[in-house]
N, C-alpha and C positions, 0 to 999 in steps of 0.2 A: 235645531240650529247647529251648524261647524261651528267648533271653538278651534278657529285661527291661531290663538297661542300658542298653541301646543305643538311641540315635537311635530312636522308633517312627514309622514311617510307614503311615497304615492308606490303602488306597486303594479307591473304590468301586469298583466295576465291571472287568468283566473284558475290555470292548470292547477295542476298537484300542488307543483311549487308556489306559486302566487300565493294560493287560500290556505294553505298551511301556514304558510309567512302571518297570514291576513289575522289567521284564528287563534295562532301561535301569541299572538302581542292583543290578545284581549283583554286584559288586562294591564295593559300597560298607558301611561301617560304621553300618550301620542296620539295624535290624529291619521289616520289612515284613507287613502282615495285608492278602492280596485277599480283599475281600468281594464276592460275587456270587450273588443268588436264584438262579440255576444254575451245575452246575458244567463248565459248558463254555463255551469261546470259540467265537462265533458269525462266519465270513464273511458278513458281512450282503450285499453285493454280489453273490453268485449266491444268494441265498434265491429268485429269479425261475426260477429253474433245476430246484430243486425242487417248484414251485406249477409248472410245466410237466410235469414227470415224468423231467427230464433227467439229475437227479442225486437222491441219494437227502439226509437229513440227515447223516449219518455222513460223508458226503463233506465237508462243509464247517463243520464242527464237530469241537474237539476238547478231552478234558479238559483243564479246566483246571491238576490235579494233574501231569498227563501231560507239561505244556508247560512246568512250572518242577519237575522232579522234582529237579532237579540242583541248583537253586539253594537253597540252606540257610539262607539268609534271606529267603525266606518261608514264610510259613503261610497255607494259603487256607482258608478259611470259606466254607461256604456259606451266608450270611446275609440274609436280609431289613432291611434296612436303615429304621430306621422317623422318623428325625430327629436331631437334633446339639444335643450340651448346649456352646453353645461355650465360657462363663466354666470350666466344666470339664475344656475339651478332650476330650470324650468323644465317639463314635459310637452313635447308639442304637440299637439291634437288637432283632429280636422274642425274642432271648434274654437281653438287658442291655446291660449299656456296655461301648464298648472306647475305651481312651485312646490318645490323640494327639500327638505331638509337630509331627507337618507332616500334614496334612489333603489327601488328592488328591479329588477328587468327578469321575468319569466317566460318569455315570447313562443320558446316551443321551437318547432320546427317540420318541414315538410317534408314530401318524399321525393329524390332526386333521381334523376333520371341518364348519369354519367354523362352529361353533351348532348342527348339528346329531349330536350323539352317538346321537340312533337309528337314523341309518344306517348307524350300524358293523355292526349285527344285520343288515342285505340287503347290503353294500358291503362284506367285508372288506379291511383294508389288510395288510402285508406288514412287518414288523419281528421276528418270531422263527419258530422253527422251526413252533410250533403256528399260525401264520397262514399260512405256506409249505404246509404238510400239508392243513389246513383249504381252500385256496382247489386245492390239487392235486382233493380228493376233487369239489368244487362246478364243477371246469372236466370231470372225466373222466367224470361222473355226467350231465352234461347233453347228452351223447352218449348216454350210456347209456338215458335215458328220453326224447330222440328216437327211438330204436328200437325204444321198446315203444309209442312213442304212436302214436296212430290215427289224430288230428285235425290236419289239416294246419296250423291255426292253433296250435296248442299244439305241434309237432314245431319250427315256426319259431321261436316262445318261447324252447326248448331251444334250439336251434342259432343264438340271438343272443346275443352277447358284447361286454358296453361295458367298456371299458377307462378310468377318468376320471383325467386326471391326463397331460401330455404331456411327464413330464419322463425322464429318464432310466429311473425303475424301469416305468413308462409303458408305454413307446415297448419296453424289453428283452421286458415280457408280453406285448404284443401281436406281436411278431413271432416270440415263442414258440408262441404259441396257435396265428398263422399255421399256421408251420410242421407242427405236429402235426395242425392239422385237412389241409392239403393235402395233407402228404406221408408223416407216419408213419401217421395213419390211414386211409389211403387207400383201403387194401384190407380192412381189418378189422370193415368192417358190413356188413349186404345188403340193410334195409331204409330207410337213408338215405344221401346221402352226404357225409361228414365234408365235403370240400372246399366243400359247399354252404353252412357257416358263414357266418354275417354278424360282423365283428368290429369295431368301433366305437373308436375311442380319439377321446377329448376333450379339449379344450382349450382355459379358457378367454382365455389369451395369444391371439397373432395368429402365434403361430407355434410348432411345437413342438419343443422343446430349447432353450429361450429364451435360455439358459445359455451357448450355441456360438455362433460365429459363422453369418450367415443363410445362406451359404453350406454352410454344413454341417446347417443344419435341411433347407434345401429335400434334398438327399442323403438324410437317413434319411427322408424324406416317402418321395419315389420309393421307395426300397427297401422300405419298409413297403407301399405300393400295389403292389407283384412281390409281395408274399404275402398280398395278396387283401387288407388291411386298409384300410379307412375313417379318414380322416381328417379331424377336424372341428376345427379354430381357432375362436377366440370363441365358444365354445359353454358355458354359464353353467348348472348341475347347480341345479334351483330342488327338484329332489322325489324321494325313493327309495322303493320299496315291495315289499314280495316277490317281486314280477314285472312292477314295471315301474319305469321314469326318463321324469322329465319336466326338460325341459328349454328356454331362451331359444337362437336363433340368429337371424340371420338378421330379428329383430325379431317374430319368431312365438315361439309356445309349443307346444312339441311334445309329445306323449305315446308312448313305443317301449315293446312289452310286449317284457318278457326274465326271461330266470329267472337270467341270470349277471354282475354288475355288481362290478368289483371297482374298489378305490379306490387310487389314485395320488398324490393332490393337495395332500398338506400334513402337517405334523406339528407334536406339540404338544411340551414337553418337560415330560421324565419327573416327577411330581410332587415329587422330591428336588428340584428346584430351588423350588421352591414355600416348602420347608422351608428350606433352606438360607438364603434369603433372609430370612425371617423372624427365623432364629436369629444374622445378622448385619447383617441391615440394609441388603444390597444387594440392588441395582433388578435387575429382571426386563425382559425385551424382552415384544412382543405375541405370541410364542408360548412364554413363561417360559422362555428361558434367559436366565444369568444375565450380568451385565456386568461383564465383568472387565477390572483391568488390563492394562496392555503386559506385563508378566511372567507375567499368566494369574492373580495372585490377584485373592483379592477384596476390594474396597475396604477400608480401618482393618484387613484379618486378613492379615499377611505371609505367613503358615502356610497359608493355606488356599488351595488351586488349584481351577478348576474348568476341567477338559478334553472337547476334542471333542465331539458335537452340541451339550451341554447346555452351554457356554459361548458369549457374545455376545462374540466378538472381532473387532474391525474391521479388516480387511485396509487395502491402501494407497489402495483408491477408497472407502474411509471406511463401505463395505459389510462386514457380517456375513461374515466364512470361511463357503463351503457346508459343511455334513453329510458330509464325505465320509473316506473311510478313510487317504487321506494327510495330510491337516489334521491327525486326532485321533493318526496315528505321530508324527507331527514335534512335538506340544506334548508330549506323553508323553516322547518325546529331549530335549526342552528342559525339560523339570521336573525330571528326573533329573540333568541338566548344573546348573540352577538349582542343586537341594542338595545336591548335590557341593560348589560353589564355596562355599555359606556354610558346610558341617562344617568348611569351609576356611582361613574367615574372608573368602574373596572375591568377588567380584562379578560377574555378568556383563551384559551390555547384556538390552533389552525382546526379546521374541519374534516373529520374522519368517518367517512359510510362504515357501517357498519351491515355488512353481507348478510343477511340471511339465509341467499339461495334463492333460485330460480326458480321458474315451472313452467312449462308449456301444455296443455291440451292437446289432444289427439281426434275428439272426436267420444263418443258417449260410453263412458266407462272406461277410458285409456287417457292417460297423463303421464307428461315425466316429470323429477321435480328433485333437485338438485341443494339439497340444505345442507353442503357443507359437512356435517357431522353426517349425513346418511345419505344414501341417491336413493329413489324411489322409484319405480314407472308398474303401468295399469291402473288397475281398480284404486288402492289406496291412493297412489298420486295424484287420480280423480278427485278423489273425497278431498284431501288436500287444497288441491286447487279451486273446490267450490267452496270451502270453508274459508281461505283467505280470500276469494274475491267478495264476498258475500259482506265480510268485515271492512275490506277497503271502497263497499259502495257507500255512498254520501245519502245521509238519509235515510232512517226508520221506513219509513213509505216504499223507496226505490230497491232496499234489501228483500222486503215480503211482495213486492212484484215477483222480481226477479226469482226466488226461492218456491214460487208457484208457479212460472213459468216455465221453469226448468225441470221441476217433479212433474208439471204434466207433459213436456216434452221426451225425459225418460221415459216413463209411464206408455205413452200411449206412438212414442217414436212422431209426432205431429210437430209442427213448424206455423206457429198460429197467425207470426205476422209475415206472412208470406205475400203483400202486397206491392202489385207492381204499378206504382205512382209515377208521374211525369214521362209517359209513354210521349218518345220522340215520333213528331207529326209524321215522318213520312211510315210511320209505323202505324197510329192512329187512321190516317186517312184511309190506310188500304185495307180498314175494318167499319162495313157499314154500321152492324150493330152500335158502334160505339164503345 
């Protein structure tokens, strides 16, 4: 049974931030309601892994229910969240209201598309498991009808891959893609050869991984060029279309026919901030998250937090904290510490990230990896990088997947979940087999 008395704390989202917030106050004399349109926690940071074929979704996903089974002050809901009555303290939901005593908002955020939203339908971007799945069947498939095609102009089509977008999720798909056209697929067609891929990543900065030191850009460049990948700096996305991208470099306008363009290059945040803002009367940044205090509430609402992607919090060079998965653990620690101290009566100082440093993936046995006290890239930054995602997976179960899937993917260079599910009908039909 909920014991209603208590402290309610309803918190959205089941991200980083949210279930850190969730797990953080286990202990504490509060009542807790996670709300989340699904009921799973998603490792967003290998979602590229699956849109490869490396990992399956089950590997980096897990219930929600499964992951606070034990803690007895919460209740999770799996809810659609539709706006905030605040003079009421309520949560609106597409099944009614739920009241509030301290208000957490984790909502996340999507991938934007600068003004143009119809090139989400040719360009997918990568933010849940159905865009992961989605962008797997559209990279596996375009092998597949390179092999049945006849026309050497339309087989190149197929076997051209722009990558737009040079940041981090970027730069991991395109030396994924590398890898499986050069070396898992290697042997497995007769009528074209996978290795013969053209693979494109852009970028309209002047260098890619903007975010690193230059010295660690020019590093994943090279490595990216070991697996056959095309790299283009200031190069400016003017036009997308079923099968082709136009694009400015160089002061020309180019036209590249392709059938596989996936999007990398920006996000918008989640429409809950939209709402949120409205219903208190804080300001929004130019991709809507919201501008929060040094303690992470929102301006005039003590009670109300907004954590990780979907919050506008400025770090110590006066810049926005990035989108990333230890940002949104560390406020979610610091929200739980927050109302600890006031059930308390006491106080604690504004909220400070504490940096450890970056890392990006290149592709199998290359990594760059940026901690501050040392830069790293190759092999060690590898190691690195599989030693901290392995520790930020959720789940005894979902680390020993993953840590097998990966030793037999080094091992044997193979891509085991390489399946191509929800083949679109006009694809299917013109396959008698089935």
């Amino acid at each position: 049974m909920v014991n209603e008395s208590r402290h309610r704390v309803v918190i959205v989202g089941g991200g980083f931030a949210g279930l850190t917030a969730a797990q953080a106050l286990k202990r504490s004399p509060v009542m807790i309601h996670l709300l989340d349109r699904r009921n799973f926690h998603l490792f967003q940071p290998l979602l590229y892994q699956v849109a490869t074929g490396g990992l399956s979704p089950a590997n980096i996903a897990a219930p929600l229910r499964s992951i606070v089974r034990r803690q007895s002050n919460v209740l999770t809901l799996m809810e659609e969240v539709i706006g905030f009555d605040v003079p009421r303290q309520s949560v609106l939901t597409s099944h009614g209201s739920l009241p509030f005593d301290t208000l957490i908002v984790a909502a996340g955020v999507r991938h934007a598309y600068f003004g143009h939203p119809e090139w989400e339908v040719h360009a997918p971007g990568l933010k849940s498991v159905e865009d992961a799945t989605g962008m797997r069947r559209r990279i596996l498939l375009a092998f597949e009808q390179a092999e049945t095609s006849h026309d050497d102009d339309d087989r190149q089509s197929c076997l051209t891959f722009v990558i737009v977008g040079g940041g981090p999720t970027g730069v991991e798909l395109a030396g994924a893609i590398g890898e499986l056209a050069h070396h898992t697929l290697k042997r497995e067609f007769r009528q074209i050869r996978p290795g013969a891929a053209r693979i494109m990543l852009f970028e309209a900065a002047d260098r890619i991984l903007s975010t690193y030191p230059p010295a660690l850009s020019e590093r994943a460049t090279r490595s990216l060029q070991r697996l056959g990948v095309e790299v283009y700096v200031q190069t400016k996305v003017t036009d997308i279309t079923r099968d082709s991208i136009q694009f400015h470099r160089d002061g020309q306008l180019h036209v590249l026919s392709t059938r596989t363009i996936l999007w990398a290059a920006g996000v918008q945040a989640s429409p809950l901030g939209q709402a949120l803002a409205e219903a208190t009367g804080a300001k929004l940044d130019r991709v809507g998250r919201v501008m929060v205090q040094p303690d992470l509430s929102v301006p005039n609402h003590a009670n109300i937090f907004v954590l990780g992607d979907l919050a506008h919090c400025p770090g110590p060079d006066g810049q926005p904290l990035p989108g990333v998965a230890p940002v949104a653990m560390q406020q979610g620690s610091y929200v739980a510490r927050l109302l600890n101290a006031r059930l308390k009566g006491e106080s604690i100082g504004p909220f400070h990230y504490h940096d450890r440093g970056s890392m990006a993936t290149i592709g199998r046995g290359a990594a760059i990896a940026d901690l501050g006290w040392i830069k790293l890239s190759g092999y060690l930054a590898w190691l690195a990088w599989l030693f901290i995602h392995l520790i930020f997976l959720v789940g005894f179960h979902n680390r020993m997947l993953v840590m097998f899937q990966w030793a037999w993917c080094y091992v044997t260079r193979n891509r085991s979940a390489r399946l191509i599910t929800d083949v679109p009908a006009d694809v299917s039909s013109s396959n008698p087999s089935g």
